[in-house]
Biopython code that builds the backbone (N, CA, C, O; Angstrom):
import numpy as np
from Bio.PDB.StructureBuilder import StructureBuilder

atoms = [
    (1, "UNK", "N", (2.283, 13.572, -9.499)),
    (1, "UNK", "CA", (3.214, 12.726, -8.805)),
    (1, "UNK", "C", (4.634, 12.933, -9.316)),
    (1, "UNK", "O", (5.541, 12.110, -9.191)),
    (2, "UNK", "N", (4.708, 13.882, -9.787)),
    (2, "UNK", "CA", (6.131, 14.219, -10.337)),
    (2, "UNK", "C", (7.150, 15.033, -9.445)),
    (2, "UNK", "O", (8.336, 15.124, -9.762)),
    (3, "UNK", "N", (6.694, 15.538, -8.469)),
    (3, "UNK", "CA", (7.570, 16.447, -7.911)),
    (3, "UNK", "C", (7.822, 15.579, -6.416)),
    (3, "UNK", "O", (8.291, 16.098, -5.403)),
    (4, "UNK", "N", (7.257, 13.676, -6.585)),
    (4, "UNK", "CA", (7.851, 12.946, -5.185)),
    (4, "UNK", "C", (9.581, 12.719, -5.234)),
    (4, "UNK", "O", (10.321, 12.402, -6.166)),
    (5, "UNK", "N", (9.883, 13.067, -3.640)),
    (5, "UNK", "CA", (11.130, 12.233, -4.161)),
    (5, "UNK", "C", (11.914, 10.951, -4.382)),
    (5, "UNK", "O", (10.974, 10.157, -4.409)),
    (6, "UNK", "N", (12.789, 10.363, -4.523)),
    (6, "UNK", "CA", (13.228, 8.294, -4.028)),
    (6, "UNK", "C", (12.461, 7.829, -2.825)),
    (6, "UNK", "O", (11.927, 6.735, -2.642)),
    (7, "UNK", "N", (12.500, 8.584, -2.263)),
    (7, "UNK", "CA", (12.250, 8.061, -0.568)),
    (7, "UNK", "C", (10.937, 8.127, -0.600)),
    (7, "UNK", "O", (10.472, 7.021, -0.324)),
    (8, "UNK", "N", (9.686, 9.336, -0.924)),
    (8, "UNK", "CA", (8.547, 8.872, -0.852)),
    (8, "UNK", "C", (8.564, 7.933, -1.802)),
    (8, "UNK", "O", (8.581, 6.784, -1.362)),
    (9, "UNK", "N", (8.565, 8.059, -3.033)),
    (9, "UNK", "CA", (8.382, 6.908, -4.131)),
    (9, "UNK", "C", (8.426, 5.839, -3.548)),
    (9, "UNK", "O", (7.277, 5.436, -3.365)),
    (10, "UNK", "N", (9.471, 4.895, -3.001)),
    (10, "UNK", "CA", (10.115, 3.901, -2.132)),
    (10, "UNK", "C", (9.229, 3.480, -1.110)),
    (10, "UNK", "O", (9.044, 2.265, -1.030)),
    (11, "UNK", "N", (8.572, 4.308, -0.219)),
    (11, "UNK", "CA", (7.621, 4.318, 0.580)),
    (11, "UNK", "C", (6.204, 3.895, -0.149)),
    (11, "UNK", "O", (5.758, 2.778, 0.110)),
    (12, "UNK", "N", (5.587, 4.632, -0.924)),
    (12, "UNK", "CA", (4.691, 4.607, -1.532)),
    (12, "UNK", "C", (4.572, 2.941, -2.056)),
    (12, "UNK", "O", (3.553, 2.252, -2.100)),
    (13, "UNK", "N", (6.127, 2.524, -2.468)),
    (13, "UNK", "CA", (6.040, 1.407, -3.523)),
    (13, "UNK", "C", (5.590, 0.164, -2.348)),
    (13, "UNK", "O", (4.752, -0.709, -2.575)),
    (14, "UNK", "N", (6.514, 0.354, -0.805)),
    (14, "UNK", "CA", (6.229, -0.165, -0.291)),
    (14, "UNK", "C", (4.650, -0.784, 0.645)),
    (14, "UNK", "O", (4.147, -1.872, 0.927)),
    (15, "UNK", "N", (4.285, 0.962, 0.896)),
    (15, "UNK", "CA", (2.759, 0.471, 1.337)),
    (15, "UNK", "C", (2.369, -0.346, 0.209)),
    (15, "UNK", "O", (2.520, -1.548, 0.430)),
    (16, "UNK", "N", (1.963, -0.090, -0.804)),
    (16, "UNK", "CA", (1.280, -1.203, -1.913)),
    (16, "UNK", "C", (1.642, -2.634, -2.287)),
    (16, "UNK", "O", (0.964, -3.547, -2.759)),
    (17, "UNK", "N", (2.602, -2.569, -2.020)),
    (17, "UNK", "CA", (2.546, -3.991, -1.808)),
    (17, "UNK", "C", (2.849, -4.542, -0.837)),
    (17, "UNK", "O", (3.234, -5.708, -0.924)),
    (18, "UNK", "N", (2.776, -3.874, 0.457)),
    (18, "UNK", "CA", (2.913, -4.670, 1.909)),
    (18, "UNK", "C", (4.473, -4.616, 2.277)),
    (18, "UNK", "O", (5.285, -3.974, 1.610)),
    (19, "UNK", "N", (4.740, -5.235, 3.216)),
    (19, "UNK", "CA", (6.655, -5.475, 3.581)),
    (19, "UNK", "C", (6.729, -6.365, 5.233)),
    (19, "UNK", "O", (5.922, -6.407, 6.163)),
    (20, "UNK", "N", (7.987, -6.948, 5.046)),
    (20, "UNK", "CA", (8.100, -7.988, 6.176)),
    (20, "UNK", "C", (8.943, -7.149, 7.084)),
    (20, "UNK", "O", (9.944, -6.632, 6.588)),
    (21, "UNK", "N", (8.697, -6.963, 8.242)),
    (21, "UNK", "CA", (9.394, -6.168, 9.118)),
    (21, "UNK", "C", (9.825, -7.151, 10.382)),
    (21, "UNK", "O", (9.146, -8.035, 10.903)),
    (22, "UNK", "N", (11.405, -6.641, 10.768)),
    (22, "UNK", "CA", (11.907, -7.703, 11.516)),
    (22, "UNK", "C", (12.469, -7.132, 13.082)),
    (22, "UNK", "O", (13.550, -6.569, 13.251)),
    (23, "UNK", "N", (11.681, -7.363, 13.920)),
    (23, "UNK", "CA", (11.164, -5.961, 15.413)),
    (23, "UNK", "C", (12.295, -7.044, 16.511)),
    (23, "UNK", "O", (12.283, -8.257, 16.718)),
    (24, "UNK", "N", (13.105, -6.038, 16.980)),
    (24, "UNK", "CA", (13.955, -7.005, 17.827)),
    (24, "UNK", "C", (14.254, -5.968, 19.097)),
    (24, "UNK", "O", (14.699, -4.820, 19.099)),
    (25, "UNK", "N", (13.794, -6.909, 20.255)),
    (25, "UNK", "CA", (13.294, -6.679, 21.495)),
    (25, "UNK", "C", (14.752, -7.270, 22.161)),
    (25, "UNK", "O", (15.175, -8.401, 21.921)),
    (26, "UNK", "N", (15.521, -6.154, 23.158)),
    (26, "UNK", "CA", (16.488, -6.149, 23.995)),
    (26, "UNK", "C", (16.307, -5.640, 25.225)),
    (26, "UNK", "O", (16.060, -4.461, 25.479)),
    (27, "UNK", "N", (16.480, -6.893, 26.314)),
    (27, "UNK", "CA", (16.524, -6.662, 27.850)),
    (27, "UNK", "C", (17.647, -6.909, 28.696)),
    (27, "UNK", "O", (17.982, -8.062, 28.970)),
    (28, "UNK", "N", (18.292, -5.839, 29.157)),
    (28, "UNK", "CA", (19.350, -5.241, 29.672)),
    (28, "UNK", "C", (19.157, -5.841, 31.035)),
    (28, "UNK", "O", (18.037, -6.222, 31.377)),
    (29, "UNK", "N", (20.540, -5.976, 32.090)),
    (29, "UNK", "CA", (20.370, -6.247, 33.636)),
    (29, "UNK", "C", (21.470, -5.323, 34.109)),
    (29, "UNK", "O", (22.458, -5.473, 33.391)),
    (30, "UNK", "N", (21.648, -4.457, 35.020)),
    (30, "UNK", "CA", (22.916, -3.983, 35.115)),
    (30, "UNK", "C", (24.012, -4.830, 35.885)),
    (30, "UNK", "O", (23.916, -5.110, 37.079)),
    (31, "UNK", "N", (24.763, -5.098, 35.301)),
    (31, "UNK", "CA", (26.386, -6.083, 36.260)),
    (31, "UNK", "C", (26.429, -5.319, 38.098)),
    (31, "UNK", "O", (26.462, -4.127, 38.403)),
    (32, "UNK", "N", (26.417, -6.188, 38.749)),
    (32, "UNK", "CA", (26.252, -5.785, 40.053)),
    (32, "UNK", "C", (27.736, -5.047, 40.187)),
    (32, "UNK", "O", (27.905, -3.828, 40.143)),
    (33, "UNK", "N", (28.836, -6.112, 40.369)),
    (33, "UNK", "CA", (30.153, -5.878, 39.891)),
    (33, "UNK", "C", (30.634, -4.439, 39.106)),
    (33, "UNK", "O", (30.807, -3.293, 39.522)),
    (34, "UNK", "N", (30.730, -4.917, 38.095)),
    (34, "UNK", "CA", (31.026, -3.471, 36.837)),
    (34, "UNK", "C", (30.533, -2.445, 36.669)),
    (34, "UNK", "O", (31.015, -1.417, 36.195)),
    (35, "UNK", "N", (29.311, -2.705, 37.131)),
    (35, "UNK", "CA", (28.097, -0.804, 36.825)),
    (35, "UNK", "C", (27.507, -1.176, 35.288)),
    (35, "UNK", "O", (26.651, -0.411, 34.844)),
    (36, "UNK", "N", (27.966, -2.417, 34.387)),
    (36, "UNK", "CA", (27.984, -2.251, 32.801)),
    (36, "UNK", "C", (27.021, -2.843, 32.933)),
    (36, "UNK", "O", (26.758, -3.528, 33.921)),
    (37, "UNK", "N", (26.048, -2.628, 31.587)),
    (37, "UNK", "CA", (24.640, -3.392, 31.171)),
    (37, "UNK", "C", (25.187, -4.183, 30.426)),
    (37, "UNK", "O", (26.179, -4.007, 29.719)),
    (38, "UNK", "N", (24.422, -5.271, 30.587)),
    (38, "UNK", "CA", (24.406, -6.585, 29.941)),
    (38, "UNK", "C", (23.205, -7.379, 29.438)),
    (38, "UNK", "O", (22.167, -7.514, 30.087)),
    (39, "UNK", "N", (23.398, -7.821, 28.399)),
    (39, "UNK", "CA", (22.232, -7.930, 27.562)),
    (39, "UNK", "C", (21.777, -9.746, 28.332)),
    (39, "UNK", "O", (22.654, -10.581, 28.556)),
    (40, "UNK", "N", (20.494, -9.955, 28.568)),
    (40, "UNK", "CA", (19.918, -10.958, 29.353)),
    (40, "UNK", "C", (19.399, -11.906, 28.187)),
    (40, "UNK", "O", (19.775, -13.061, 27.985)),
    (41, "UNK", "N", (18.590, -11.285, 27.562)),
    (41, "UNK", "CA", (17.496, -11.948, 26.437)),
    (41, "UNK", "C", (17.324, -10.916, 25.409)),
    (41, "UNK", "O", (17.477, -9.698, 25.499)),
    (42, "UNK", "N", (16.901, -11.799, 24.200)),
    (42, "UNK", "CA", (16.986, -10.682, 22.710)),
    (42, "UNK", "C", (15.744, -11.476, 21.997)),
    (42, "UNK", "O", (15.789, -12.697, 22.144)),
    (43, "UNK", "N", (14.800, -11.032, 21.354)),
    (43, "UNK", "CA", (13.464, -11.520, 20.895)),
    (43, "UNK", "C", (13.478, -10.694, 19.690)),
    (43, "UNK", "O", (13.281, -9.483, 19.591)),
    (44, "UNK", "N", (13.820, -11.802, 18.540)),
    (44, "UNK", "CA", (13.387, -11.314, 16.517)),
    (44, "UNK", "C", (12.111, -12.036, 16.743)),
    (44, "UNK", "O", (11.872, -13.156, 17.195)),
    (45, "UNK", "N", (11.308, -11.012, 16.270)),
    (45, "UNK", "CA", (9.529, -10.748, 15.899)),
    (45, "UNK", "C", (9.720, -10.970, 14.323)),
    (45, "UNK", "O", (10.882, -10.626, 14.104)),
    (46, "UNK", "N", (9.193, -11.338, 13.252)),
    (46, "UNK", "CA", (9.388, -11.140, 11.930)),
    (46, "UNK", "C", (7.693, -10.861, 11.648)),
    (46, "UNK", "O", (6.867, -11.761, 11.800)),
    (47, "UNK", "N", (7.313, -9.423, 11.200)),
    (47, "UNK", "CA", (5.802, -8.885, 11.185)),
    (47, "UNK", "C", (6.031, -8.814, 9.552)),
    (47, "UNK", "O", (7.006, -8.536, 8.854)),
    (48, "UNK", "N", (4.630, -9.207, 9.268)),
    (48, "UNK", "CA", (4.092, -9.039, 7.678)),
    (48, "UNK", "C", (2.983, -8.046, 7.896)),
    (48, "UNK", "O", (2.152, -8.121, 8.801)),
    (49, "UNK", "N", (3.066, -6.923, 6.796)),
    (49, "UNK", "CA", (2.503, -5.849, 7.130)),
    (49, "UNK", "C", (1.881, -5.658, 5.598)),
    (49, "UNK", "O", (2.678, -5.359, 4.709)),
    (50, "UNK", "N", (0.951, -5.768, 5.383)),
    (50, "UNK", "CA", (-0.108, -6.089, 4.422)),
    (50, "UNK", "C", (-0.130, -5.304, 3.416)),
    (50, "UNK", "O", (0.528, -4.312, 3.728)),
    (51, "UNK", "N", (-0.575, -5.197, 2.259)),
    (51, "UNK", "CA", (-0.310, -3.925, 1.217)),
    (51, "UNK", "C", (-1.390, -2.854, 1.972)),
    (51, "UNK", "O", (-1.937, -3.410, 2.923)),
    (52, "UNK", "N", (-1.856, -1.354, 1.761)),
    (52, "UNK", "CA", (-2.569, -1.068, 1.966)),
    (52, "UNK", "C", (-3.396, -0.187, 0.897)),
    (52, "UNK", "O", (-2.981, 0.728, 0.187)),
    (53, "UNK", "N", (-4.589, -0.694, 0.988)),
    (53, "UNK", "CA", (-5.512, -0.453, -0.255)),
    (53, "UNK", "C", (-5.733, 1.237, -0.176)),
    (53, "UNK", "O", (-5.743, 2.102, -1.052)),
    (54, "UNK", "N", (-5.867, 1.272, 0.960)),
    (54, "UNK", "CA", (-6.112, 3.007, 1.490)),
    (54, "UNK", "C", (-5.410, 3.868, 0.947)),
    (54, "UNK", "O", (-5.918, 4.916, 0.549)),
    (55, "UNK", "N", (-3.915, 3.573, 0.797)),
    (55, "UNK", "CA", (-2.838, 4.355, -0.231)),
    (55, "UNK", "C", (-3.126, 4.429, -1.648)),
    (55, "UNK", "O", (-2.937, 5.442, -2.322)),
    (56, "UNK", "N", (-3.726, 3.012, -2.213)),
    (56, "UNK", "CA", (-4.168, 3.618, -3.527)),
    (56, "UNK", "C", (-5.635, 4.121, -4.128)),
    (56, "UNK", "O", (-5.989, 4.678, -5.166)),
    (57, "UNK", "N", (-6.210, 3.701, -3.097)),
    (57, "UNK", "CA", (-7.599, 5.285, -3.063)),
    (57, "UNK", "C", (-7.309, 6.931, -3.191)),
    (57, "UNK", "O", (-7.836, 7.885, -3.763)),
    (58, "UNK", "N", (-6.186, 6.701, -2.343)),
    (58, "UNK", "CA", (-5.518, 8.247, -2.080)),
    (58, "UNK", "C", (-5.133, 8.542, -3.195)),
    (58, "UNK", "O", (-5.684, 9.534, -3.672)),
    (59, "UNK", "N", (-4.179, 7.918, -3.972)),
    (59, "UNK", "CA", (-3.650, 7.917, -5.406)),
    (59, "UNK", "C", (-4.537, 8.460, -6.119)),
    (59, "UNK", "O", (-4.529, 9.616, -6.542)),
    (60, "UNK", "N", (-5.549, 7.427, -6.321)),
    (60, "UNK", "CA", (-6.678, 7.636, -7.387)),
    (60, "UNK", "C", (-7.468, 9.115, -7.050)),
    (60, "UNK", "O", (-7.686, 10.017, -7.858)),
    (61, "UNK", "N", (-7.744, 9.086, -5.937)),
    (61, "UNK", "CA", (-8.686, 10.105, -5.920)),
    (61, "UNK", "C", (-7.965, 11.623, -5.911)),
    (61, "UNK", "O", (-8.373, 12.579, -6.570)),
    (62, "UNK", "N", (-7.336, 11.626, -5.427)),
    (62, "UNK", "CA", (-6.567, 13.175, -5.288)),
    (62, "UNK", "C", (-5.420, 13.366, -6.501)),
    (62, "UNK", "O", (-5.664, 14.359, -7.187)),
    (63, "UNK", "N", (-4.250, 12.642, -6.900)),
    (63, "UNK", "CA", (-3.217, 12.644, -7.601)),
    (63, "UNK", "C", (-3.602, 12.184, -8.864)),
    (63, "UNK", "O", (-2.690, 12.392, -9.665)),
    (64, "UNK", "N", (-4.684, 11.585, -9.434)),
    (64, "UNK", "CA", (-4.345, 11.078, -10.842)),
    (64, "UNK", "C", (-5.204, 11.940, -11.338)),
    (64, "UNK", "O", (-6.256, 12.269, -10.789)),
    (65, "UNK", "N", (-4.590, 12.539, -12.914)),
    (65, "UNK", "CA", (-6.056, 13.195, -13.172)),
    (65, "UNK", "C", (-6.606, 12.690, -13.811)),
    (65, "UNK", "O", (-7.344, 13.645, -14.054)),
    (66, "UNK", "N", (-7.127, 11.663, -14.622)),
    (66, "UNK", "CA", (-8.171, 10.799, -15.032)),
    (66, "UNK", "C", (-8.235, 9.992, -14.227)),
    (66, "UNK", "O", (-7.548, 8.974, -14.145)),
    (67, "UNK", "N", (-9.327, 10.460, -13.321)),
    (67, "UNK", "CA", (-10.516, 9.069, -12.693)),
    (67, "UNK", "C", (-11.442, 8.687, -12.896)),
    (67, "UNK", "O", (-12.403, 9.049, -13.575)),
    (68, "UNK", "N", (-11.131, 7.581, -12.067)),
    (68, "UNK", "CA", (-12.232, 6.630, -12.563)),
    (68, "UNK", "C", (-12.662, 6.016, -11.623)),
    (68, "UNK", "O", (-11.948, 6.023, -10.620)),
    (69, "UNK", "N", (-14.176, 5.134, -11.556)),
    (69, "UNK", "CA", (-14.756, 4.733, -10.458)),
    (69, "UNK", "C", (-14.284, 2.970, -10.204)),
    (69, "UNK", "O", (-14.949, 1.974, -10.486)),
    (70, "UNK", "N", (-12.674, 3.065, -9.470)),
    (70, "UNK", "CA", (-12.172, 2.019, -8.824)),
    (70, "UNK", "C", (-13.354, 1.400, -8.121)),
    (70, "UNK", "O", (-13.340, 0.191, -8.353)),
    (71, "UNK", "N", (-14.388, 1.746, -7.345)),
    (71, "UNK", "CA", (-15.146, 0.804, -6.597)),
    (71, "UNK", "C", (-15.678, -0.230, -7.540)),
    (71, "UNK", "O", (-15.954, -1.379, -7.197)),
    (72, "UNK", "N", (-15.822, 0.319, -8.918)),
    (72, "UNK", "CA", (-16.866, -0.865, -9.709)),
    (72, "UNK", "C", (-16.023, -1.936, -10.709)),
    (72, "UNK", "O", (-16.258, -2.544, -11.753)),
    (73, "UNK", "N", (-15.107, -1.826, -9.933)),
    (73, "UNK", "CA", (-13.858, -2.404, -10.892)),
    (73, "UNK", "C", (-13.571, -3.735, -10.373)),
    (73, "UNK", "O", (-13.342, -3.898, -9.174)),
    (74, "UNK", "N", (-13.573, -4.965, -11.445)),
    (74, "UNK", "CA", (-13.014, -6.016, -10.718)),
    (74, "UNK", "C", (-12.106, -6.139, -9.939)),
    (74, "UNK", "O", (-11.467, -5.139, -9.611)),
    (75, "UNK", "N", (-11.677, -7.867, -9.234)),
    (75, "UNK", "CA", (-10.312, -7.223, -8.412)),
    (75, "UNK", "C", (-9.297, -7.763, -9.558)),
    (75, "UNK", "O", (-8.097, -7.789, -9.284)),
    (76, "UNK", "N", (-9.719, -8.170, -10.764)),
    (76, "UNK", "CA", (-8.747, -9.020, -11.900)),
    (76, "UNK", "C", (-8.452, -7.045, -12.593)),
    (76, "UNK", "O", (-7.347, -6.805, -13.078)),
    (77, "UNK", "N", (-9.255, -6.175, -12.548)),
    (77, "UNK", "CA", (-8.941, -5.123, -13.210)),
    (77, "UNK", "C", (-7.806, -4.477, -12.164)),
    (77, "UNK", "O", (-6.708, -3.989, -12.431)),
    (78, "UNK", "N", (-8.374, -4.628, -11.066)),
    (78, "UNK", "CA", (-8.046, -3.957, -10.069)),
    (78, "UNK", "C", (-5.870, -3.814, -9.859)),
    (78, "UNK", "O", (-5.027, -2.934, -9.680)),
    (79, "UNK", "N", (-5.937, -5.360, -10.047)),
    (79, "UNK", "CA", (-4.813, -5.827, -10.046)),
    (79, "UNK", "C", (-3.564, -5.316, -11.301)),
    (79, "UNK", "O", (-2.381, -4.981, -11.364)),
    (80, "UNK", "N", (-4.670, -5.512, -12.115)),
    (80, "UNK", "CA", (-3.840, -4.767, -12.880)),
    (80, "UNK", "C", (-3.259, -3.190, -13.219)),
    (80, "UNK", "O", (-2.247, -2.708, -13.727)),
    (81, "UNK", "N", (-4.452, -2.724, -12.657)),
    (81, "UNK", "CA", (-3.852, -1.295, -12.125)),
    (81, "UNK", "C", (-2.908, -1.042, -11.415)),
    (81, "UNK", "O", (-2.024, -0.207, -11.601)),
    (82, "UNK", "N", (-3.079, -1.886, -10.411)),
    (82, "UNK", "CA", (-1.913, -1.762, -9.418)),
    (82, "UNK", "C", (-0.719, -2.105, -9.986)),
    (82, "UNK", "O", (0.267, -1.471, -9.610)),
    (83, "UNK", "N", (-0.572, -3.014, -10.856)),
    (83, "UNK", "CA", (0.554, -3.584, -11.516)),
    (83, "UNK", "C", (0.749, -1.993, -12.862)),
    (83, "UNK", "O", (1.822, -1.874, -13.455)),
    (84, "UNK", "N", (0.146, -1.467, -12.998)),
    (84, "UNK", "CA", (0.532, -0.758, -14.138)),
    (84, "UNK", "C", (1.321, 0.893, -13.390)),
    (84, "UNK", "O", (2.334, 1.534, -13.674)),
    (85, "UNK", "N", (0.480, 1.021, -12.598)),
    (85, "UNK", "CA", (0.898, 1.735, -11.126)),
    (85, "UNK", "C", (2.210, 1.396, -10.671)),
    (85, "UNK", "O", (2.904, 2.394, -10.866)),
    (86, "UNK", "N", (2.846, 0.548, -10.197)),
    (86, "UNK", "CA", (3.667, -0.128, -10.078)),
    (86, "UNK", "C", (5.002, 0.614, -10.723)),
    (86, "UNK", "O", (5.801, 1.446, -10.293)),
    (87, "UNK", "N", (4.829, -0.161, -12.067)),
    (87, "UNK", "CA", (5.660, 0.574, -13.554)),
    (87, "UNK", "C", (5.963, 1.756, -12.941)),
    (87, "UNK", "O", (7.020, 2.096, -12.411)),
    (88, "UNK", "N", (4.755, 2.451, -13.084)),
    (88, "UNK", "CA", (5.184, 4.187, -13.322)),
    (88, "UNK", "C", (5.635, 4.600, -12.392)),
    (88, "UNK", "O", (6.131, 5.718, -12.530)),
    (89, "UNK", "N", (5.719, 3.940, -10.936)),
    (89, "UNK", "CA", (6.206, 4.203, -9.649)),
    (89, "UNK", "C", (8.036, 4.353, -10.394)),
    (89, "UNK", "O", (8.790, 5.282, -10.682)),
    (90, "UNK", "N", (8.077, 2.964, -10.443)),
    (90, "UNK", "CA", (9.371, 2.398, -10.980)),
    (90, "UNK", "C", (10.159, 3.668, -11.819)),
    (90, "UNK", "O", (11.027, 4.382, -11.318)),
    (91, "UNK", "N", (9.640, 3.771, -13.222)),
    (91, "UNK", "CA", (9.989, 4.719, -13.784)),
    (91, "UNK", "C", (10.015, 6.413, -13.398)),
    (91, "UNK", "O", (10.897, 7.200, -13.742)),
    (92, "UNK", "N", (9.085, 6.655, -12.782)),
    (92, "UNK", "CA", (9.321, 7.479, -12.071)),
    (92, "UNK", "C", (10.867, 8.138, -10.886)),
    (92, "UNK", "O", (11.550, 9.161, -10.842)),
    (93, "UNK", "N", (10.796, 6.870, -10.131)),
    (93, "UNK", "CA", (12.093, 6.130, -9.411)),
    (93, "UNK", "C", (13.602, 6.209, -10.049)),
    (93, "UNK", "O", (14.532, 6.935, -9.697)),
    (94, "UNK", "N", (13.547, 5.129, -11.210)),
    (94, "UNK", "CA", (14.375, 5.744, -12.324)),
    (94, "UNK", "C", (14.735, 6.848, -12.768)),
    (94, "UNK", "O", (15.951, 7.031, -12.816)),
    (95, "UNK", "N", (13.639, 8.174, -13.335)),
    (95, "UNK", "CA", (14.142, 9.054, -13.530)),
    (95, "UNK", "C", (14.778, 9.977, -12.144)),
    (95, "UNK", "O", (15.709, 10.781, -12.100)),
    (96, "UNK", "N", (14.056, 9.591, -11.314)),
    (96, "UNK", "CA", (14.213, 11.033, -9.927)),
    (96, "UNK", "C", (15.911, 10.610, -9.850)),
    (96, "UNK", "O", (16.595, 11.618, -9.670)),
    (97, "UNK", "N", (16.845, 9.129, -9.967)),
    (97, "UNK", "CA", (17.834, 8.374, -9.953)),
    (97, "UNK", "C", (18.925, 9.295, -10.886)),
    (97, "UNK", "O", (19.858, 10.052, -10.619)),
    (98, "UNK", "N", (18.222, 8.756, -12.236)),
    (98, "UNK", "CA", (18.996, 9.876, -13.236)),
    (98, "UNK", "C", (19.467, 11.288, -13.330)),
    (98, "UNK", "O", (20.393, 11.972, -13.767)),
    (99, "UNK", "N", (17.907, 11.386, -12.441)),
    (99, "UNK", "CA", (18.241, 13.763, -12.530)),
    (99, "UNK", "C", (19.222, 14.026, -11.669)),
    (99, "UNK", "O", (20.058, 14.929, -11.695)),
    (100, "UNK", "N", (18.981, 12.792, -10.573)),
    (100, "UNK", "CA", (20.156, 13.147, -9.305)),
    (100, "UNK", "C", (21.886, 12.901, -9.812)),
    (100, "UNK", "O", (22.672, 13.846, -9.884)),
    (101, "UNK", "N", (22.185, 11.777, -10.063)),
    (101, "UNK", "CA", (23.192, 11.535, -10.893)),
    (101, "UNK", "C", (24.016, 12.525, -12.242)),
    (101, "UNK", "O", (25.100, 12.555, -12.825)),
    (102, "UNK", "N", (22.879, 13.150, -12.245)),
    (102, "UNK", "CA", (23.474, 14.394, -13.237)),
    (102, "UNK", "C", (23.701, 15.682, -13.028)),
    (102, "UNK", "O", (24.195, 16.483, -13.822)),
    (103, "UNK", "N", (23.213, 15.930, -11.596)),
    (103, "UNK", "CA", (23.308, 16.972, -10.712)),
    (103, "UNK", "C", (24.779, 16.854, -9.984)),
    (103, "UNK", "O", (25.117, 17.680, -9.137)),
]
sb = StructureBuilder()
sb.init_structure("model")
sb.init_model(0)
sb.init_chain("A")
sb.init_seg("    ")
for serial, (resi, resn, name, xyz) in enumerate(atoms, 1):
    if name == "N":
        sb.init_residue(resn, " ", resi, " ")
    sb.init_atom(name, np.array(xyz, "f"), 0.0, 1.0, " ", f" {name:<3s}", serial, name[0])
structure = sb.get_structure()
């Protein structure tokens, strides 16, 4: 996982722990008059979009090289992986920040 860059990292950080997404719906009429569109009605959706566990299967199984059998793992262990995961995302993040800044 060393060669991701901010943006996957960022991504990555986000599937895992979910994110609130805010979907905004615009319906246009054209001005009979002017030829100009004009906005009629506007609809903010605010979607919660869940962590997804599937991303850190992927993690585990392909990218880390000590594995281990996550299925038999509490979800009190579980959690904490994710939280330790987390970190190294972070730091990771941090450094990709630094190398760029010095470039």
């Amino acid at each position: 996982m060393d060669d991701l860059d901010s943006n996957t990292l960022r991504a990555l950080k986000r599937c895992i722990n979910g994110m609130n997404l805010i979907e905004t719906t615009s319906e246009y009429t054209k001005d009979e008059d002017s030829g100009e569109l004009i906005m009629v009605k506007q609809k903010r959706v605010e979607k919660a979009i869940p962590p997804n566990v599937d991303i850190l299967k992927l993690i585990y199984q392909n990218l880390m090289p000590n594995k281990t059998d996550y299925e038999t793992m509490t979800d009190e262990e579980l959690k904490k992986e994710k939280y330790r995961l987390l970190n190294e995302l972070k730091e990771m993040e941090s450094d990709s920040r630094k190398s760029k800044s010095k470039s």
